[in-house]
C-alpha positions as CSV (number, residue, x, y, z in Angstrom):
1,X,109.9,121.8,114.9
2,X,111.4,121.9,111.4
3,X,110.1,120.3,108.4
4,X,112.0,119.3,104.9
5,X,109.9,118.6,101.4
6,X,110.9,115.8,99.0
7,X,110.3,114.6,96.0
8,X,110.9,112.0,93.3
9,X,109.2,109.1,91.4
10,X,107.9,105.7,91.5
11,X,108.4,102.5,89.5
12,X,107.1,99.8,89.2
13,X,108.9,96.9,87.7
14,X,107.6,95.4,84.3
15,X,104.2,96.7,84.6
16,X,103.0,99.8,83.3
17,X,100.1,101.7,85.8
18,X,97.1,102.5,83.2
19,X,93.2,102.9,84.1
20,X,90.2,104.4,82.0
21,X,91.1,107.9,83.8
22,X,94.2,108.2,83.9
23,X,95.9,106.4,80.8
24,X,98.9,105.1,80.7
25,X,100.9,106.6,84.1
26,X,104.3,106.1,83.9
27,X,106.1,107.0,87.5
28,X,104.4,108.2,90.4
29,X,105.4,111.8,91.1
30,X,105.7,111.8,95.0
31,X,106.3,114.3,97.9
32,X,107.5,113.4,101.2
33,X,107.7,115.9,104.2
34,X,109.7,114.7,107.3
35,X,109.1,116.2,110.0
36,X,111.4,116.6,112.8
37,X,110.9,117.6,116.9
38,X,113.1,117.0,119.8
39,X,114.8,114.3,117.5
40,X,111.5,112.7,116.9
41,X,111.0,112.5,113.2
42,X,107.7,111.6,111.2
43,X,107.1,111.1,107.2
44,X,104.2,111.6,105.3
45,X,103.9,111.3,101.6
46,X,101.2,112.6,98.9
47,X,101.0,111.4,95.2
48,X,101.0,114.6,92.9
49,X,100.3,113.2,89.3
50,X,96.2,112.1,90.6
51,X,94.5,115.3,88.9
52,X,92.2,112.9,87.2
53,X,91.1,111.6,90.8
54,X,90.7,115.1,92.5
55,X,91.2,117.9,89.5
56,X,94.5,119.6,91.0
57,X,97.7,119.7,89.0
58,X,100.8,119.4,90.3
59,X,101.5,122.7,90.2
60,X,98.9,123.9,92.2
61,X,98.8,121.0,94.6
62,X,103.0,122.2,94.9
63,X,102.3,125.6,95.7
64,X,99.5,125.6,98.2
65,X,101.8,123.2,100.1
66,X,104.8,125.2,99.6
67,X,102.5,128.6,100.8
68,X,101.5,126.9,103.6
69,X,105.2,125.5,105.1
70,X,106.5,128.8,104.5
71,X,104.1,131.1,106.1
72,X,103.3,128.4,109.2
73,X,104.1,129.2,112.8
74,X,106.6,126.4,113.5
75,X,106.7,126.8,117.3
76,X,103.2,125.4,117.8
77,X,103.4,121.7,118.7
78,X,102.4,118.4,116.3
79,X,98.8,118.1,118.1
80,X,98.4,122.0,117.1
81,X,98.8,122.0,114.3
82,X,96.9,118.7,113.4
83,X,93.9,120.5,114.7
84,X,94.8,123.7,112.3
85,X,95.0,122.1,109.1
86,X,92.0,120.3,109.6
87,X,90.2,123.8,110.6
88,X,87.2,125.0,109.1
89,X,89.0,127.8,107.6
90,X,92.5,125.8,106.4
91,X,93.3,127.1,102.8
92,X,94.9,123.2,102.2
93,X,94.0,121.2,99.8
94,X,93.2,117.7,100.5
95,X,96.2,116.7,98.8
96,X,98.1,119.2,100.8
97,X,96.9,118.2,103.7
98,X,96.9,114.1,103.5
99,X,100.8,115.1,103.8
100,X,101.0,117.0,106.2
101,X,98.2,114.9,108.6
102,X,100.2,111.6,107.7
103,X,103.7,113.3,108.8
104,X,101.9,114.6,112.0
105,X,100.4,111.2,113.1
106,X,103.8,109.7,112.5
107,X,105.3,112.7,114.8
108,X,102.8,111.8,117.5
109,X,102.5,108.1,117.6
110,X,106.6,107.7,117.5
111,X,106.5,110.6,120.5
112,X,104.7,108.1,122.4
113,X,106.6,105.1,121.3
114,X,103.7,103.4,119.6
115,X,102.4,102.5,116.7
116,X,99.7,105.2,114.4
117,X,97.1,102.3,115.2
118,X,97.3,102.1,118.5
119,X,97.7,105.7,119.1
120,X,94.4,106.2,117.4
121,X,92.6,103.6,119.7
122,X,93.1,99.8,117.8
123,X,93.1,97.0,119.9
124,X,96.1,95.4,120.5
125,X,96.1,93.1,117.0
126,X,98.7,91.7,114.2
127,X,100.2,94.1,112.1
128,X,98.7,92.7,109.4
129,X,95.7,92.9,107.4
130,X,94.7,91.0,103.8
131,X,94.1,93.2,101.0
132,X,93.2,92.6,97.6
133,X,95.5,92.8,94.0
134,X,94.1,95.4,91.0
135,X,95.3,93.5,87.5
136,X,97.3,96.5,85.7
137,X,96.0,97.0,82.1
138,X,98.2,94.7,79.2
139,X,97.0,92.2,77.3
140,X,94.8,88.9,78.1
141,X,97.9,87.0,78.6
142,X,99.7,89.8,80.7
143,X,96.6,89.8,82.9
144,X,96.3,86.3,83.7
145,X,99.9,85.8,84.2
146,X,99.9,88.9,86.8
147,X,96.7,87.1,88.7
148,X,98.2,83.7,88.3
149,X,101.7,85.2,90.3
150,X,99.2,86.8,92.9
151,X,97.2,84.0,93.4
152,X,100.7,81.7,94.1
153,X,101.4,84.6,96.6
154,X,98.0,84.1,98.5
155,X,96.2,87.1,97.3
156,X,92.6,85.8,96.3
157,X,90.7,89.3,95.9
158,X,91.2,90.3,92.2
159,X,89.9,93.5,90.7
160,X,89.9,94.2,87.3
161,X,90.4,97.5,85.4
162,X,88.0,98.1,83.0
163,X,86.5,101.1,80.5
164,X,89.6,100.7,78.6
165,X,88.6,98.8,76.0
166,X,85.3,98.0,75.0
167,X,82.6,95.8,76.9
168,X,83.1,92.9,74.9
169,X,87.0,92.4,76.1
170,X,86.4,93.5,79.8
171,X,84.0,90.4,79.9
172,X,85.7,88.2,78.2
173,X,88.8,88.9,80.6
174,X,86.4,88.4,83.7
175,X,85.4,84.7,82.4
176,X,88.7,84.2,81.3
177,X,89.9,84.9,85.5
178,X,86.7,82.8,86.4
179,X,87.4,79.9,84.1
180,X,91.0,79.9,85.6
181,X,90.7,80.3,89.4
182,X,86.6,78.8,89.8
183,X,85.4,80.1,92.9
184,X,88.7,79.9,95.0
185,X,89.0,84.4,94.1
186,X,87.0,86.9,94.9
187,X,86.4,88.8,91.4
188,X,85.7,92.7,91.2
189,X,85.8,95.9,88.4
190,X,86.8,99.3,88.8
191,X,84.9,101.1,86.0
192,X,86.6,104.4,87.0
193,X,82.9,106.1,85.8
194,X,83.3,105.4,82.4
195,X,79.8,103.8,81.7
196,X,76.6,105.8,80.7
197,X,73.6,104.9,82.8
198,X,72.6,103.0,79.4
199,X,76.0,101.1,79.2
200,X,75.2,100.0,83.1
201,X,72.0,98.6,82.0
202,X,73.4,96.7,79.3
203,X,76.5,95.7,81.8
204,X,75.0,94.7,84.3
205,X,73.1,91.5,83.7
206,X,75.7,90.3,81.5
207,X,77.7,90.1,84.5
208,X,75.9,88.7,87.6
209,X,76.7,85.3,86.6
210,X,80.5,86.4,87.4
211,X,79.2,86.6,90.9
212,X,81.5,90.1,91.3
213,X,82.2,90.9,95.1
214,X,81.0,94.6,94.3
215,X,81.1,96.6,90.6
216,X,83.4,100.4,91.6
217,X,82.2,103.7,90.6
218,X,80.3,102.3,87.1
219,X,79.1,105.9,86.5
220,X,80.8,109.7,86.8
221,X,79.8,111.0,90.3
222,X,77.5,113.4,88.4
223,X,75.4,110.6,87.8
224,X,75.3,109.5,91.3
225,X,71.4,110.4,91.4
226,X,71.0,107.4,88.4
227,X,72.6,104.5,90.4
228,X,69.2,104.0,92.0
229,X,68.3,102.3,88.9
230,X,71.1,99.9,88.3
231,X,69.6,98.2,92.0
232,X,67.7,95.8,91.0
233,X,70.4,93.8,89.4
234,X,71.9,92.5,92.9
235,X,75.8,93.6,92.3
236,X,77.0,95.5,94.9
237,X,77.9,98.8,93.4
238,X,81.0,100.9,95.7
239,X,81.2,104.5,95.1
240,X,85.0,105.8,94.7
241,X,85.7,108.9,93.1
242,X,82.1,110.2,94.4
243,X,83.6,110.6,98.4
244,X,85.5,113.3,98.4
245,X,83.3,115.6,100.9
246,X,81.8,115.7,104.1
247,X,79.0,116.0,102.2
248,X,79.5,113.0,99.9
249,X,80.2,110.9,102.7
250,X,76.3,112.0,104.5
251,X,74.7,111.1,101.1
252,X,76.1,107.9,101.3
253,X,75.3,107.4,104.7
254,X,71.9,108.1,104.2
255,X,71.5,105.7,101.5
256,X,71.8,103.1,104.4
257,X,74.0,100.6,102.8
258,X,72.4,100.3,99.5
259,X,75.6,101.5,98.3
260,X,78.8,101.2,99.5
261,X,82.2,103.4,100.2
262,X,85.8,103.0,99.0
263,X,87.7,105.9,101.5
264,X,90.9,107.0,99.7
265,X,93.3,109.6,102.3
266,X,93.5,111.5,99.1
267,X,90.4,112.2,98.7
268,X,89.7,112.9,102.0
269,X,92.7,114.9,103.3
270,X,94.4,112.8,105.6
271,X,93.9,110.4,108.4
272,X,91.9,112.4,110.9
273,X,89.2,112.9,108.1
274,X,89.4,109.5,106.7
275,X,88.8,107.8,109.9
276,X,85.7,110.2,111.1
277,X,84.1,109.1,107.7
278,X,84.9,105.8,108.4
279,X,83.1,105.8,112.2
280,X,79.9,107.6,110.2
281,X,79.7,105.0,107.6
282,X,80.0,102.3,110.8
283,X,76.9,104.3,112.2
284,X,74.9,104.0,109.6
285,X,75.4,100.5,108.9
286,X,77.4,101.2,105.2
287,X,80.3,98.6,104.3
288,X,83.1,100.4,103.1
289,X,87.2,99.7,101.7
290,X,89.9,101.4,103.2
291,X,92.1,102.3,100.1
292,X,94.5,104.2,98.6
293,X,95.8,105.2,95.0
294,X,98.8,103.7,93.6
295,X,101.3,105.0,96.1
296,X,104.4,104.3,98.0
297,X,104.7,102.8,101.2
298,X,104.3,105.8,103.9
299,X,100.7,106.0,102.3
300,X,100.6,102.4,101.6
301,X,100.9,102.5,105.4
302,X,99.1,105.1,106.6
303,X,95.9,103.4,105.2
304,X,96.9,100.0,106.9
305,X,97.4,101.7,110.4
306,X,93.5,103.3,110.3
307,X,92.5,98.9,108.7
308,X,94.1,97.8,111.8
309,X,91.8,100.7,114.0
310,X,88.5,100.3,111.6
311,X,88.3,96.7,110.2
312,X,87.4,97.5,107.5
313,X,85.3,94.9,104.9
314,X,87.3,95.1,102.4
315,X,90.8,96.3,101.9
316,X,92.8,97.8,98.9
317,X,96.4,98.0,99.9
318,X,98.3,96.7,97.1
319,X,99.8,100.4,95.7
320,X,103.6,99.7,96.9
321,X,104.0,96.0,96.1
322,X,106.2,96.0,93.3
323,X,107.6,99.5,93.1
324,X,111.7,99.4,93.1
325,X,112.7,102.9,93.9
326,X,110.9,103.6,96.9
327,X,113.0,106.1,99.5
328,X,110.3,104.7,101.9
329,X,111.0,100.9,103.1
330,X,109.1,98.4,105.9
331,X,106.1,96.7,104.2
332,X,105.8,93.3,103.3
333,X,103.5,91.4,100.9
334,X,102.9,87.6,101.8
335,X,100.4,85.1,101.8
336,X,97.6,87.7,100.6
337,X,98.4,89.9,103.4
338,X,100.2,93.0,103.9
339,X,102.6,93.2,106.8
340,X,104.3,96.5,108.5
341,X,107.0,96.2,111.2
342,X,105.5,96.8,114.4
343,X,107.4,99.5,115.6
344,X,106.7,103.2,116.4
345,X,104.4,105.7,113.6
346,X,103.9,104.1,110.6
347,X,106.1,101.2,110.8
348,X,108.1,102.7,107.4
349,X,111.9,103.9,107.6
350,X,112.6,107.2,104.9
351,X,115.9,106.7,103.3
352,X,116.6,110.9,102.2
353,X,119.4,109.4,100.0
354,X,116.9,107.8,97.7
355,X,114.9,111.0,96.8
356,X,115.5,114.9,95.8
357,X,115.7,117.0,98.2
358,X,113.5,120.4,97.7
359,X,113.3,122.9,100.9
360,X,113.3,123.1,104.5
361,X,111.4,125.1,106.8
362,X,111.0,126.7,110.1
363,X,110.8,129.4,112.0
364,X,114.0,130.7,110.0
365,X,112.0,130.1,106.6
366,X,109.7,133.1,107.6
């Protein structure tokens, strides 16, 4: 096996990517590893420019990932080493190793001629699933003319970034989508854990006349122990930049669905880890999203495979609609859905001409 790294960045036309915790983002700095045995090839791809989501730089994220393809033993086969980045003791980060498990489930799924879904167990189903549209930050008019062109497309679950402003404009933009589109949308806010428990308690009644679908993350995960009190308000509250462990993942499960899960790959490190929290959060009754960050469409389509194995309740899929420079082509967003080609891995074709080329490695590279 032999493996070559990629990078480059991601646009997306006329809109500018901005949250609370990230400010304005201008590209998406991507990697892409293509994998390659017996002719068989598999892509994977990672976001770099996320430190706000999990605290690495690119530079580090870079290097651990460089380390790692250099010093690996390349003869070992694609289910091999699946199971050894995912070991105990694997010095990856889960950046590092969202690329590498993506690239390796592409591998073995094409091997077998079959798609990552059904390899991992989904029934035989459309390759389709509907997932909701995040409103970029701009201004009120910018906002409702981006929901307006979703809504014509078929997508009727909005989610609004907020804790960018103050709470005075955030709400006014919520009745502003409400007055527009009535009940025919869904309605939810991604507070990216920008609110003070106080804030929250001021929020929150304010805004249960909106009748959100859920309120994300309205408090830093340091204050997870606090969103006991926010309860009592009746808004679903789903916890985002809080599941990023094992650990996180139990906490939540124990909380028996009084709070619920948005599962990012990122976060995570990779399908195989994404999906076992998935099946815990089934056990325990806990309603969760399959997500992702804004990202191109071998991660785009990575999370859709594991929506087609989980079924999930909700879905946020929307991160490579838009983007015009993607090396990585085969989704397609239609009637609020998105759609992959059926066809072996991911269902996603990697056009090398399209991005910069950075190493290769093997058994040579040692």
């Amino acid at each position: 096996m032999k493996a070559q790294l990629w990078r480059g960045d991601l646009h997306y036309a006329g809109v500018t990517l901005h949250t609370a915790s990230s400010g304005a983002v201008l590209a998406l700095d991507s990697l892409w590893l293509r994998l390659e045995s017996q002719g068989v090839h598999g892509i994977g791809e990672v976001r770099l420019n996320i430190q706000y989501l999990h605290g690495y730089s690119e530079a580090q994220v870079l290097s651990n990932l460089m380390q790692m393809l250099t010093q690996w033993n390349w003869h070992r086969d694609a289910q091999a080493l699946l199971e050894a980045i995912h070991a105990p003791d694997s010095p990856l980060l889960a950046p590092s190793r969202m690329l590498i498990d993506m690239a390796l489930h592409d591998l073995l799924a094409r091997e077998k001629g079959e798609s990552v879904a059904a390899n991992l167990g989904a029934p035989h189903s459309l390759p389709a699933y509907t997932t909701n549209q995040t409103l970029f930050w701009g201004s009120e008019t910018q906002m409702l003319a981006q929901a307006r062109s979703y809504v014509a497309r078929g997508f009727n679950q909005l989610k609004l970034r907020t804790g960018i402003a103050d709470f005075a404009t955030d709400l006014a933009r919520l009745w502003a989508l409400r007055e527009t589109f009535g009940e025919t949308v869904s309605l939810a806010i991604d507070v990216n854990g920008q609110w003070s428990l106080a804030d929250a308690q001021r929020a929150f009644p304010q805004l249960r006349e909106l009748a959100l679908s859920y309120i994300e993350q309205p408090l830093a995960p340091a204050e997870d122990a606090q969103l006991a009190e926010l309860a009592g308000y009746g808004i679903p509250i789903m916890l985002d930049e809080s599941l990023n462990s094992e650990a996180a993942i139990e906490r939540l499960a124990a909380a028996g669905g009084t709070l619920w899960g948005h599962l990012k790959l990122v976060k995570l490190g990779g399908i195989t880890p994404t999906l076992a929290a998935a099946r815990r959060l089934q056990e325990a009754d806990v309603p969760f999203m399959i997500g992702q960050m804004n990202e191109g469409h071998a991660a785009t389509a990575a999370a859709l495979q594991l929506c087609r194995v989980l079924q999930p309740a909700f879905a946020e899929l929307y991160g490579a609609d838009g983007l015009t420079d993607d090396p990585v082509s085969g989704l397609r967003y239609h009637n609020g859905q998105i759609n992959v080609i059926d066809s072996p891995g991911l269902g996603v074709h990697f056009d090398a001409a399209r991005a910069t080329f950075l190493q290769e490695f093997s058994d040579a590279t040692n």
